[in-house]
C-alpha positions as a Python dict, from the first residue, in 0.01 Angstrom:
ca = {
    (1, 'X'): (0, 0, 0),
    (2, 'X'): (54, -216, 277),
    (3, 'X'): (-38, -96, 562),
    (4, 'X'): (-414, -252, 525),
    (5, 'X'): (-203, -600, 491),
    (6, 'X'): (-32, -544, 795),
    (7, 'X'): (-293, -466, 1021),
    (8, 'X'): (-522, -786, 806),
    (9, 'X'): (-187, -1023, 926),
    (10, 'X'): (-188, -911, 1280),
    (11, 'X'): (-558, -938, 1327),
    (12, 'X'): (-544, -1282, 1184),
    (13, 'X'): (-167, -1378, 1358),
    (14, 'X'): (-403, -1263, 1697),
    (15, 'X'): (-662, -1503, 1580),
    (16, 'X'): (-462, -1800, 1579),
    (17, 'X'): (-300, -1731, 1872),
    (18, 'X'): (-650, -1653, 2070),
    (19, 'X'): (-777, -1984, 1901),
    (20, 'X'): (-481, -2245, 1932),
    (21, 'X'): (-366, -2147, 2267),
    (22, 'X'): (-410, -2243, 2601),
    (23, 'X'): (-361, -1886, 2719),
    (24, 'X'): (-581, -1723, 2403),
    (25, 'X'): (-861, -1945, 2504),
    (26, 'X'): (-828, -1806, 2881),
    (27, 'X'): (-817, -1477, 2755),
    (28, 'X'): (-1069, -1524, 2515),
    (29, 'X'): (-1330, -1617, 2839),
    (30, 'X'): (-1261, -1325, 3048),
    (31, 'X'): (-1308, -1101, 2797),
    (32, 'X'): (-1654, -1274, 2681),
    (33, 'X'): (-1733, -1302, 3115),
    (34, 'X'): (-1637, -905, 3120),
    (35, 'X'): (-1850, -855, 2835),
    (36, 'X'): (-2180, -1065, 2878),
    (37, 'X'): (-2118, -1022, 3260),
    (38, 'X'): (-2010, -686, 3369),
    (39, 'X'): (-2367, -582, 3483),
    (40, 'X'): (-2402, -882, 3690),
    (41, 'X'): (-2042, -772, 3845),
    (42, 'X'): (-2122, -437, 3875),
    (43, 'X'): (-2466, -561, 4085),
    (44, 'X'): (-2285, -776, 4308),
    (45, 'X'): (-2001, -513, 4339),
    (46, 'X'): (-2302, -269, 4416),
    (47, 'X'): (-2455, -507, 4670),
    (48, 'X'): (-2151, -639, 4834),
    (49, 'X'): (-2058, -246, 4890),
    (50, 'X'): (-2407, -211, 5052),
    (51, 'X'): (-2341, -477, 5270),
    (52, 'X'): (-2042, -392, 5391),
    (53, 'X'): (-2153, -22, 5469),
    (54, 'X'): (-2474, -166, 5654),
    (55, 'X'): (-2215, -335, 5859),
    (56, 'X'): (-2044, -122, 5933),
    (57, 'X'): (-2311, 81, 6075),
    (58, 'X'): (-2372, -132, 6270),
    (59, 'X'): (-2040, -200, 6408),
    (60, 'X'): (-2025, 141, 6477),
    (61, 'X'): (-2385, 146, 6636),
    (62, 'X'): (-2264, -150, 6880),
    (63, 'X'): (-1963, 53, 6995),
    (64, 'X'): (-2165, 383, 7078),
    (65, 'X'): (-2418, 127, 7194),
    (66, 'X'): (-2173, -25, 7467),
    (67, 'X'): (-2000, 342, 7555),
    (68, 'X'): (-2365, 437, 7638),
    (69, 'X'): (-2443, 144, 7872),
    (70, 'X'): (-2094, 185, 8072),
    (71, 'X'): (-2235, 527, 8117),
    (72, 'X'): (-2543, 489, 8220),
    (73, 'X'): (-2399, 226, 8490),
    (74, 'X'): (-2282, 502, 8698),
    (75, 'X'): (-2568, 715, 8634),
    (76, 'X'): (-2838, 447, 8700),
    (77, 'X'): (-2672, 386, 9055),
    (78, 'X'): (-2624, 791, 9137),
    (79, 'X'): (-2983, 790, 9038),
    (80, 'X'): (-3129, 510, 9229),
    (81, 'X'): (-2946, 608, 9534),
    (82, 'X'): (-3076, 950, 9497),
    (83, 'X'): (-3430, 809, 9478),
    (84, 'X'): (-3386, 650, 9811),
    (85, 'X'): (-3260, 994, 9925),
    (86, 'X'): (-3552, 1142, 9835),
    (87, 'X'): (-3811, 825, 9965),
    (88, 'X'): (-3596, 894, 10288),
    (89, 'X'): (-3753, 1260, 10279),
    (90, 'X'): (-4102, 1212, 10096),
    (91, 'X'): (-4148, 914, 10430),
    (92, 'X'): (-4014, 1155, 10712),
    (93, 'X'): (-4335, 1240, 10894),
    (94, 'X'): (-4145, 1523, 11065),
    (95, 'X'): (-4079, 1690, 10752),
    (96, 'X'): (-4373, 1951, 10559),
    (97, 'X'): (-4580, 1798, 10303),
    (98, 'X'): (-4417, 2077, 10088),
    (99, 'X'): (-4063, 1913, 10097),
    (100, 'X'): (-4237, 1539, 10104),
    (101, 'X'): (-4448, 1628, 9782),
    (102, 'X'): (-4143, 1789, 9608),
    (103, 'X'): (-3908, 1481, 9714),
    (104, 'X'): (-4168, 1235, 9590),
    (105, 'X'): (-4176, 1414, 9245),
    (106, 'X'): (-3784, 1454, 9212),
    (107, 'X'): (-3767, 1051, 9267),
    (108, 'X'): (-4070, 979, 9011),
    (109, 'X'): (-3912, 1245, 8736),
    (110, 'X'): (-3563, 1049, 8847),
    (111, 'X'): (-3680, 716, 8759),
    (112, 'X'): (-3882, 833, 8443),
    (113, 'X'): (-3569, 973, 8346),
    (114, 'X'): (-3344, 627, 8419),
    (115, 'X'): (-3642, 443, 8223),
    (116, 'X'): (-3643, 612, 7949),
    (117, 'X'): (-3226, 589, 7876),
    (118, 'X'): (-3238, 183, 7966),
    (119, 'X'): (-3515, 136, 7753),
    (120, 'X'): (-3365, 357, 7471),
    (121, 'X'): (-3036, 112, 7492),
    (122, 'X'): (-3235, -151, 7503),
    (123, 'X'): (-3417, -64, 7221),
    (124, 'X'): (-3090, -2, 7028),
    (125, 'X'): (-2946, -344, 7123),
    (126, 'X'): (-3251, -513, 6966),
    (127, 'X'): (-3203, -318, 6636),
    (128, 'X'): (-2851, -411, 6608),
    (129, 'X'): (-2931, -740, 6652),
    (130, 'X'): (-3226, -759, 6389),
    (131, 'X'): (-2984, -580, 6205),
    (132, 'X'): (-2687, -808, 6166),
    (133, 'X'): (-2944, -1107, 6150),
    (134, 'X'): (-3058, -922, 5809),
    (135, 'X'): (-2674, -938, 5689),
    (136, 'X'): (-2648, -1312, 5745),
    (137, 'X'): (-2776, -1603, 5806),
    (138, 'X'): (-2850, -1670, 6116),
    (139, 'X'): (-2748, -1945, 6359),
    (140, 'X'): (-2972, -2077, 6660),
    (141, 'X'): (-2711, -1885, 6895),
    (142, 'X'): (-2868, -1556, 6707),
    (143, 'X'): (-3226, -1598, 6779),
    (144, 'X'): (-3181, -1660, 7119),
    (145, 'X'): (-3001, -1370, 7151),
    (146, 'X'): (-3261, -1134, 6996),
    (147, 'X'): (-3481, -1382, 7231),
    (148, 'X'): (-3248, -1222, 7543),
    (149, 'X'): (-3239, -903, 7430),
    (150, 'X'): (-3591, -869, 7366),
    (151, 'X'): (-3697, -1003, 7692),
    (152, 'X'): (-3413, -743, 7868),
    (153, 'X'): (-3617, -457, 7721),
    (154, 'X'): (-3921, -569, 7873),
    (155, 'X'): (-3778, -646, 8215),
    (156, 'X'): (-3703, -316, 8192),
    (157, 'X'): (-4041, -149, 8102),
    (158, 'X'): (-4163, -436, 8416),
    (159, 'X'): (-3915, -325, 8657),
    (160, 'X'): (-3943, 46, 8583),
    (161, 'X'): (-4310, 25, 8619),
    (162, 'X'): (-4322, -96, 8960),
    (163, 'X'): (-4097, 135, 9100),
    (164, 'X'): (-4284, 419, 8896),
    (165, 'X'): (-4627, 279, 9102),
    (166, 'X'): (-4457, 203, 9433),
    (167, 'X'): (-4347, 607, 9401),
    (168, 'X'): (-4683, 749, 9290),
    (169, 'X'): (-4829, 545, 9597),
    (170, 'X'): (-4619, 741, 9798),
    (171, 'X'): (-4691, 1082, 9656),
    (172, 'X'): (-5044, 1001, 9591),
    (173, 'X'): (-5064, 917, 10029),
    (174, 'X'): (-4851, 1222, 10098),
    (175, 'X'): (-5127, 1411, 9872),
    (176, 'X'): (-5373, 1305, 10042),
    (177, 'X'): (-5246, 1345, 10380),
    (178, 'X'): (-5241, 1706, 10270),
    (179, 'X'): (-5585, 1705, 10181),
    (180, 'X'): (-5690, 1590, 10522),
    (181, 'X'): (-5482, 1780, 10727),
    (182, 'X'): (-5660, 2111, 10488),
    (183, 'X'): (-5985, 1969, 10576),
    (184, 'X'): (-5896, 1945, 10955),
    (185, 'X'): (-5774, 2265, 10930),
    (186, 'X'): (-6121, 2398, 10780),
    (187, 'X'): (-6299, 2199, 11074),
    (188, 'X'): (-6148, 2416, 11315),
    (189, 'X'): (-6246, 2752, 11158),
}
């Protein structure tokens, strides 16, 4: 029977080839590499994929991010303006402290409502930021930009702020206007 010989002369015919040969030798390594290191591969593979899925997040993050912000352009000036349209009513001393108080309010609930979309953008800006910095190393250029974009988000909070006092001034004087025009009013009686 020789069919045991003829697989023994192949195996060994492989052998020499695999042992002698430039091209054996190669082969030889990759399959030892795909061997010993197909679980470090497979890690890497594993990570890399991680990576490029966190990045891509976040590339999709920044896009939404900057869609947002051209939109709330236009509707941070429509709202500003209509705050000043409603200053222009909660001020007019001819008006009734009914339409002042209410005009007051719709500004303040106005500018709450601007503050909290800015600083939600803001907010997202930062993350993307931190988040890309975790993907890479980072470069001087990229901690002054988290710098920027931190400091944004609290020029925001700062600006928003004032203009929430300088309205609640305003409401809290048209308030109490009210309350002494009630008590001039009880005077009388």
């Amino acid at each position: 029977d020789f069919s045991g010989a003829l697989s023994d002369a192949t195996k060994g015919a492989t052998g020499l080839v695999m042992e002698l040969t430039p091209m054996g030798v190669a082969i030889e390594t990759v399959m030892y590499v795909a061997e010993k290191g197909g679980p470090i591969i497979k890690d890497l593979a594993s990570d890399i994929s991680e990576a490029a899925n966190a990045a891509g997040d976040l590339a999709t993050r920044a896009i939404q991010l900057r869609k947002d912000q051209r939109d709330l352009s236009k509707t941070f000036a429509e709202g500003r303006a209509q705050i000043k349209e409603y200053n222009l009513v909660a001020e007019d001393t001819t008006r009734t402290l009914e339409d002042r108080l209410e005009a007051a309010q719709k500004a303040i609930d106005i500018e709450k409502e601007l503050m909290n979309e800015r600083q939600r953008l803001a907010q997202e800006a930062v993350d993307i930021q931190k988040g890309e910095m975790a993907l890479s190393k980072n470069t001087e250029a990229d901690k002054q930009k988290l710098v920027e974009l931190e400091v944004a988000l609290i020029n925001i909070r700062t600006e928003s702020a004032e203009m929430q006092t300088t309205l609640g001034n305003k409401l809290n004087t048209i308030n109490a206007q009210a309350a002494a025009e009630k008590a001039a009013q009880m005077k009388t009686f």
